[in-house]
MDTraj code that builds the backbone (N, CA, C; nanometers):
import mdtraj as md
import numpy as np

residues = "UNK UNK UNK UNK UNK UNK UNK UNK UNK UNK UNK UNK UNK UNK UNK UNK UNK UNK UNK UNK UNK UNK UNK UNK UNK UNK UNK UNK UNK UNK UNK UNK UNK UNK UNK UNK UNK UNK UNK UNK UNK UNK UNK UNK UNK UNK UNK UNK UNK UNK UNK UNK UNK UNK UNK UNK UNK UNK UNK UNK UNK UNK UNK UNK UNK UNK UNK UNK UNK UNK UNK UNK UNK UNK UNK UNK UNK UNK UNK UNK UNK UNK UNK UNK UNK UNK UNK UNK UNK UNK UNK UNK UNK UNK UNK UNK UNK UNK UNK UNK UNK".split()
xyz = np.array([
    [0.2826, 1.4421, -1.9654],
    [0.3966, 1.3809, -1.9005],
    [0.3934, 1.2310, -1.9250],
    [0.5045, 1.1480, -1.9717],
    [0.4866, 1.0114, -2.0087],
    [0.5072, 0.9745, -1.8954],
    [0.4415, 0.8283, -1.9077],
    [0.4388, 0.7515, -1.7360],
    [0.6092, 0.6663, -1.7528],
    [0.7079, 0.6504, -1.6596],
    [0.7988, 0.6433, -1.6219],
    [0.8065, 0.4999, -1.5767],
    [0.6841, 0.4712, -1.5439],
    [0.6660, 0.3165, -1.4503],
    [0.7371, 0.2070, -1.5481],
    [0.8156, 0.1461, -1.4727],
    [0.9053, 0.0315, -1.5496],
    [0.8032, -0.1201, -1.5306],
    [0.6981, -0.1116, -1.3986],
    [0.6508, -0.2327, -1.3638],
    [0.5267, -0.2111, -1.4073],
    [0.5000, -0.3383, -1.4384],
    [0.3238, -0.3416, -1.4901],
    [0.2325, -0.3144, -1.3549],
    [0.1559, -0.1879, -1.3171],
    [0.0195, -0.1623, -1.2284],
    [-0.0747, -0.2418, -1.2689],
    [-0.1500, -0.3146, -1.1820],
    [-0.2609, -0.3611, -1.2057],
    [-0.4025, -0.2602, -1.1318],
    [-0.4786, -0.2507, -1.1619],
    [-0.5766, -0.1587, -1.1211],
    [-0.6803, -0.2699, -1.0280],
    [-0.6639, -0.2952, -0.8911],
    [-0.6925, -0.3313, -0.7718],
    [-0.7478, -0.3152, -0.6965],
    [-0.8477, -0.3189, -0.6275],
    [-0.9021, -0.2518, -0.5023],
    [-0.8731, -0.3665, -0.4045],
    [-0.7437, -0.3268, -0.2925],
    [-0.7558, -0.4367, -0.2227],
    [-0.7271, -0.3453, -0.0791],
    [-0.7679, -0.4112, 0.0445],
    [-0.7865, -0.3563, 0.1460],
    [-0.6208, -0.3376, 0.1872],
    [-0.6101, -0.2489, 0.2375],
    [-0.4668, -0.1805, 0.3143],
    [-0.4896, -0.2408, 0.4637],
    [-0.4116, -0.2904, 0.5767],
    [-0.4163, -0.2293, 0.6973],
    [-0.2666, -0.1854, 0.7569],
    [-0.2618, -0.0433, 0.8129],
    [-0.1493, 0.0027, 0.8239],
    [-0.1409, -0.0479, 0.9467],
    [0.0243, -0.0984, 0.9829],
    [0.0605, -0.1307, 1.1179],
    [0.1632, -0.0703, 1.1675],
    [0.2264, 0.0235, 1.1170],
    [0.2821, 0.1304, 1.1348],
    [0.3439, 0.2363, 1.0851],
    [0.3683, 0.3853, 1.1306],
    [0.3768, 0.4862, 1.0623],
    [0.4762, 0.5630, 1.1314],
    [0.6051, 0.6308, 1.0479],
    [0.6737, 0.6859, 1.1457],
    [0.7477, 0.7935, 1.0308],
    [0.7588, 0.8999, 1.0423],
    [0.6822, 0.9556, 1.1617],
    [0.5544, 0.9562, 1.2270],
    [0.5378, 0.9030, 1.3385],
    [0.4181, 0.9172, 1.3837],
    [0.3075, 1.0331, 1.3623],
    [0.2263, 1.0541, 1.2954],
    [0.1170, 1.1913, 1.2714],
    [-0.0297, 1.1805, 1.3321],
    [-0.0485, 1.2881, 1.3794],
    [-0.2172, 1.2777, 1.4790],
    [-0.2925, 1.1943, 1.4464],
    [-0.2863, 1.2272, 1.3301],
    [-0.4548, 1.0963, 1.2484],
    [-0.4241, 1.0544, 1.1277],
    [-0.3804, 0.9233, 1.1674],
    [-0.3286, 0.8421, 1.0493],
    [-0.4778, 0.7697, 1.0306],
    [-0.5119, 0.6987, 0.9084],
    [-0.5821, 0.5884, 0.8999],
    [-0.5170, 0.4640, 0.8861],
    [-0.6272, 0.3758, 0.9662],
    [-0.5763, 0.2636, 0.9913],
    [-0.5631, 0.1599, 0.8880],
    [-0.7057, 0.1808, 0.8274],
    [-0.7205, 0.1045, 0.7009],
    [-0.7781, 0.2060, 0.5614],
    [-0.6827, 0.1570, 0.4608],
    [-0.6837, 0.2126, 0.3796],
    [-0.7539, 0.0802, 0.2035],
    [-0.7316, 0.1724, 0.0946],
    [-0.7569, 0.0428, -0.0145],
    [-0.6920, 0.0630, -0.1318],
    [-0.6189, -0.0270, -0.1930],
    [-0.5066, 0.0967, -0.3043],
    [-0.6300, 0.1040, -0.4242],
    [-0.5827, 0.1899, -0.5348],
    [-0.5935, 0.1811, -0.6559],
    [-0.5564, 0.0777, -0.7606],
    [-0.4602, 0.1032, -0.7574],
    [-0.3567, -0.0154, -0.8181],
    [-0.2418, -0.0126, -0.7541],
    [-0.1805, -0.1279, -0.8017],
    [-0.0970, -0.1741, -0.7530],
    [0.0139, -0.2167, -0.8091],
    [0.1827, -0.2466, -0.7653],
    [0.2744, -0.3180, -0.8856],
    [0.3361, -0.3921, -0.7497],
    [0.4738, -0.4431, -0.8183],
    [0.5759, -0.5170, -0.7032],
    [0.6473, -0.3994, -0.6712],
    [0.6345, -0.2865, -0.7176],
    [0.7073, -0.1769, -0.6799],
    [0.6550, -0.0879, -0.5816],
    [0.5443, -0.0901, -0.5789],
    [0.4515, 0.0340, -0.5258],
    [0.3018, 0.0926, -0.5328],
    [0.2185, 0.1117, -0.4552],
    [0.0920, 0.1202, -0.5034],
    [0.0345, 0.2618, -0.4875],
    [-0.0924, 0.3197, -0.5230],
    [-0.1430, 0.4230, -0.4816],
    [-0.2517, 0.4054, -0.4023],
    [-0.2913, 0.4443, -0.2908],
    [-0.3835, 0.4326, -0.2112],
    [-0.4667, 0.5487, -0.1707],
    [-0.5705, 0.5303, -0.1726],
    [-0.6693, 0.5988, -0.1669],
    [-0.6520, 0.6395, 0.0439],
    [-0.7180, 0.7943, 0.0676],
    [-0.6656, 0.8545, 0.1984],
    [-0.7731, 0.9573, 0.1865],
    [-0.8639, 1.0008, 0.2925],
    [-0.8820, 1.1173, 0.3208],
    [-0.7838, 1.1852, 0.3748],
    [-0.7000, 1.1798, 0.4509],
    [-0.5513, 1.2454, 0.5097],
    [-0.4761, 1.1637, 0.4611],
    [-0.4109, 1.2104, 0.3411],
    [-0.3104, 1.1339, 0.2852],
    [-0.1803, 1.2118, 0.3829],
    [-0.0459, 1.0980, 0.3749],
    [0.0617, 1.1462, 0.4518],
    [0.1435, 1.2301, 0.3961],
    [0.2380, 1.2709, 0.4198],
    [0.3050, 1.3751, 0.3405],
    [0.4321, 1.2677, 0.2812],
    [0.5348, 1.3390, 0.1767],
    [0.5870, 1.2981, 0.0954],
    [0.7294, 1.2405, 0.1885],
    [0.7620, 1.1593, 0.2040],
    [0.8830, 1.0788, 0.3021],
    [0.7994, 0.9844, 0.4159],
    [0.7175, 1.0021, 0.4175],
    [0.6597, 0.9153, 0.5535],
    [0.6753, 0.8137, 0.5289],
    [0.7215, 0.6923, 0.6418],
    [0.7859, 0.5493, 0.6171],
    [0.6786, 0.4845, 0.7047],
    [0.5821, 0.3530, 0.6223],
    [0.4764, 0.2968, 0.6417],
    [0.5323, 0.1375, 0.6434],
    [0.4767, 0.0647, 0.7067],
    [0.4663, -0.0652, 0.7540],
    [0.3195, -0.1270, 0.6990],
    [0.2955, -0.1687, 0.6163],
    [0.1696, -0.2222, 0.5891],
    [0.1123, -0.3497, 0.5353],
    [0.0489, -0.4337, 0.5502],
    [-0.0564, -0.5394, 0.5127],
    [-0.1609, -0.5698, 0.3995],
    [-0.0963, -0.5601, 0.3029],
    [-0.2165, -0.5871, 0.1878],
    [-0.2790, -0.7046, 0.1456],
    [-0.4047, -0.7054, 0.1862],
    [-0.5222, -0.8069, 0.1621],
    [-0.5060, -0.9275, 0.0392],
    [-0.4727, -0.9888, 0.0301],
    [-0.5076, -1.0528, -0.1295],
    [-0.6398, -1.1477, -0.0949],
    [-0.7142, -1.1343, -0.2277],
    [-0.8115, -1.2390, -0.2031],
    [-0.8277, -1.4004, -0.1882],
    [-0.9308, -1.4506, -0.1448],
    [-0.9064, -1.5591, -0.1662],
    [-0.9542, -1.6315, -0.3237],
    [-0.9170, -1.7414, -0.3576],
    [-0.9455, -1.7832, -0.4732],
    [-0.9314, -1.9218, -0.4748],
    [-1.0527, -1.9939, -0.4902],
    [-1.1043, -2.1546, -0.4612],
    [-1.1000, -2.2051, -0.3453],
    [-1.0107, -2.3113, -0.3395],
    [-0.9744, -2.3521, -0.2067],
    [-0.8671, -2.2812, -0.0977],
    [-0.8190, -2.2131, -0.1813],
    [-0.6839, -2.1064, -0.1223],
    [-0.7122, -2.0362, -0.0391],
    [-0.6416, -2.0200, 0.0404],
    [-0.6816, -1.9471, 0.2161],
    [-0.6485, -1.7771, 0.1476],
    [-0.7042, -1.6897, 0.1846],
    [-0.7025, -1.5711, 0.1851],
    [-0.5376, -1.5275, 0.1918],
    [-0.4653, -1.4451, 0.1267],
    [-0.3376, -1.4116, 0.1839],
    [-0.3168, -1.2808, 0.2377],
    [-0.1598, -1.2607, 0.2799],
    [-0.1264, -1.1157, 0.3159],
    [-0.0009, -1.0985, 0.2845],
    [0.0227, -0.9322, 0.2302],
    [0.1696, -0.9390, 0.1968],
    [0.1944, -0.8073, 0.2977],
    [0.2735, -0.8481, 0.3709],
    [0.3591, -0.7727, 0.4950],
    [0.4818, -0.6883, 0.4345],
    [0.4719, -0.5380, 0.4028],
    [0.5843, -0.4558, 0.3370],
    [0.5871, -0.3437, 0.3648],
    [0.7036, -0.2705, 0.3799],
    [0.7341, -0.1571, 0.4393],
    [0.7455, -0.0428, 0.2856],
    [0.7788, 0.0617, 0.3080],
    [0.7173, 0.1494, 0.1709],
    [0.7637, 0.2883, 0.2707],
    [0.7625, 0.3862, 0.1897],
    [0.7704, 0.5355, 0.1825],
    [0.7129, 0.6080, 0.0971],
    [0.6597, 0.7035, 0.1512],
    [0.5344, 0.7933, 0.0799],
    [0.6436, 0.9010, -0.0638],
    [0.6393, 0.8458, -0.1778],
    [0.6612, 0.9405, -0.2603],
    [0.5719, 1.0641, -0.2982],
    [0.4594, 1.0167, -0.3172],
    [0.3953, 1.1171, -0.3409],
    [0.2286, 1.1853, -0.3044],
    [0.1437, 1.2410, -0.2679],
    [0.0582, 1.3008, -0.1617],
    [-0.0244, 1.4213, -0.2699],
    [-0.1371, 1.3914, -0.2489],
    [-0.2537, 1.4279, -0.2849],
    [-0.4114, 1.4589, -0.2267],
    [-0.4822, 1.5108, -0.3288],
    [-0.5961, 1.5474, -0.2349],
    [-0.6676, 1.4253, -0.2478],
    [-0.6508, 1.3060, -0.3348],
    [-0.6701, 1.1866, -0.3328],
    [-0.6549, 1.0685, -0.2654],
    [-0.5311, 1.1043, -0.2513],
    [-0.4333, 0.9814, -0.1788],
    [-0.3032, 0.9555, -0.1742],
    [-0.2154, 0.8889, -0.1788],
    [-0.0900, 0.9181, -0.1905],
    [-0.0390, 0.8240, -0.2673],
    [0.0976, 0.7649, -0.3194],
    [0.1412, 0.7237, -0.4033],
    [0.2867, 0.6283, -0.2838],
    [0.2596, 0.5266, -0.2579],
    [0.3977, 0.4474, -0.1899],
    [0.4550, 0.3682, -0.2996],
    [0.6121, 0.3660, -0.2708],
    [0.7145, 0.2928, -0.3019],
    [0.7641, 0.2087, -0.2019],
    [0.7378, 0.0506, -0.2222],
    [0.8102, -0.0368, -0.1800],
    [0.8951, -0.0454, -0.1578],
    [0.9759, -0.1564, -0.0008],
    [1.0768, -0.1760, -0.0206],
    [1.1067, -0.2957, -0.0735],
    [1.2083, -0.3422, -0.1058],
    [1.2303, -0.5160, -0.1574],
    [1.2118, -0.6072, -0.0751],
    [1.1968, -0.6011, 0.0832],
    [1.1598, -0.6752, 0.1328],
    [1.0431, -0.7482, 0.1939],
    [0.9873, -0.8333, 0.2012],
    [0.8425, -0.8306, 0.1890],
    [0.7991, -0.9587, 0.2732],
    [0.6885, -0.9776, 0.3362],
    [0.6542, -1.1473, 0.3801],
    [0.5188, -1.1482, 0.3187],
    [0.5202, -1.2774, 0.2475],
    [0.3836, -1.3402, 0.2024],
    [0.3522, -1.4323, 0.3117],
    [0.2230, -1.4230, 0.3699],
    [0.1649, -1.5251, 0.4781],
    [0.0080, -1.5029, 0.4662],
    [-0.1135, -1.6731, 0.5009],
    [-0.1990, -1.6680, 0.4731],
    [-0.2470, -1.6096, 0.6281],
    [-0.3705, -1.5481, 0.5847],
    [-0.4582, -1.4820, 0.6778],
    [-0.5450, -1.5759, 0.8092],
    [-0.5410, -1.5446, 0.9021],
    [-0.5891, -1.5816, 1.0116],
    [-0.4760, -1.7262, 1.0565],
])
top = md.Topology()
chain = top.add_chain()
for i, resn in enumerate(residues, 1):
    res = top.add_residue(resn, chain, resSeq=i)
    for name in ("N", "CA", "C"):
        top.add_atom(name, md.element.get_by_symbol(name[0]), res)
traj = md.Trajectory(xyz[None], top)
């Protein structure tokens, strides 16, 4: 199957923290860490990955680098796709960049 992806993935390990999930499900995790990543969408690694439509609110880590304060990018997403791996989110376009603490 050829890959479809229009945006360049970068292959990432950066910390997830979910701040919300709706539908709400018994046992979500709180913190998660993607695979990679694009401006479109990332895959994240899940022992209970969510099922395919679930609409997520989440926080991704960026590192810090020199003098630069640690950042965070604040973005909402929906679960396309769900695995025994992890699942696969699509971004929405809207997004907040803000530094950490």
């Amino acid at each position: 199957m050829a890959d479809r992806r229009c945006l360049e993935r970068f292959a990432l390990d950066l910390p997830v923290k979910v701040l919300s999930v709706s539908p709400r499900p018994d046992s979500a995790e709180s913190r998660l860490r993607t695979v990679d990543i694009s401006s479109s969408g990332a895959f994240v690694c899940s022992r209970r990955p969510l099922s395919k439509g679930t609409r997520m609110l989440l926080e991704v880590q960026l590192p810090a680098r020199g003098r630069q304060r640690q950042g965070l990018v604040q973005v909402s997403g929906t679960v396309v796709r769900s695995g025994p791996e992890g699942m696969a989110l699509c971004f929405d376009r809207d997004y907040r960049i803000m530094t950490a603490g």
